[in-house]
N, C-alpha and C positions, 0 to 999 in steps of 0.2 A: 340607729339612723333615724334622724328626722325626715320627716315625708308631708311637704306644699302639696295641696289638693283644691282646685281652682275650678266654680262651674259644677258646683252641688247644688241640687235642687233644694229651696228653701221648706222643704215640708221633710229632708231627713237630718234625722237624728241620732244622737252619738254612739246609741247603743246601735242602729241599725249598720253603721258605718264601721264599727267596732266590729262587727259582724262580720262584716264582709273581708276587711282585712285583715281579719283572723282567718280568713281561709288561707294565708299565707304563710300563718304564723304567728304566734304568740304578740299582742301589742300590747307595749308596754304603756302607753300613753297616749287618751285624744279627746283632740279641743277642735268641735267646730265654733269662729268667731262668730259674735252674736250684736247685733247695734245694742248700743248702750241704753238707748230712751224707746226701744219698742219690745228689745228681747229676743228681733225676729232673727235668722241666722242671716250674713251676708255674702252665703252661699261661697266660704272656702271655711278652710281650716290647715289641722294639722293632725298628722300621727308621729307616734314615737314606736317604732321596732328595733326590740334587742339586736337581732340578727340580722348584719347589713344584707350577707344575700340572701335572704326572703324579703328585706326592704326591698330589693333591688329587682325580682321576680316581681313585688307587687305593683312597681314602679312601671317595668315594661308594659305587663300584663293588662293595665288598667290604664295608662296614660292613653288620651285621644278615644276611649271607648264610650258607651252610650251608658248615663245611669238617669234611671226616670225618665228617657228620654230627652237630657241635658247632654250634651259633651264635654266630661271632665278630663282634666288638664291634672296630672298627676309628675310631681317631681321631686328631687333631692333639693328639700329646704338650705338656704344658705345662712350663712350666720352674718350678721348687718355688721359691716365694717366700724370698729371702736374709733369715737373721737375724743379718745383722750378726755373725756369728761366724765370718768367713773360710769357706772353704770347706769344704763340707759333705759332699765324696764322693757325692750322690746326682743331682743339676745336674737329673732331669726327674724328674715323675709323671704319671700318668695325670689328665685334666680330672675332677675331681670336679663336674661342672656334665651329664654324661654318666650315663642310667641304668644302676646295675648289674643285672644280671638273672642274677649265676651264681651 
């Protein structure tokens, strides 16, 4: 399962992140996005876990809670609707059905 993570403090980093939700369970994959022309993070990303319910544990577990003193917004990534225009380079976003608050 893919897992949106929204309201990460810009000073962690993938292994520290990797860390943490490997308390859950083995992750198979993760990308915090980063601006293109500074490098800096723009505080989301994304994990990938094998196991939906240890996704789904990490999901509860950590959505709405305090990290760094930020409050991140933790959710089941959705996959961007096709327009029929082959492939689009972008394959998830974040559930826009989910409150923003940052």
């Amino acid at each position: 399962m893919k897992i949106f993570i929204t309201g990460l403090p810009l000073e962690v980093g993938e292994e520290e992140l990797t860390a943490v939700f490997g308390d859950f369970g083995p992750v198979k994959s993760l990308r915090i996005i980063k601006d293109r022309e500074t490098g800096q993070s723009r505080g989301f990303g994304f994990v990938e876990m094998p196991n939906d319910d240890e996704a789904r544990e990490a999901i509860k577990r950590m959505n709405g809670g305090d990290y760094n003193g930020n409050r991140i917004k933790v959710a089941e990534a959705q996959e961007k609707p096709g327009n029929g225009g082959g492939n689009t380079g972008g394959g998830f976003k974040r559930n826009n059905n989910r409150e923003r608050s940052f």
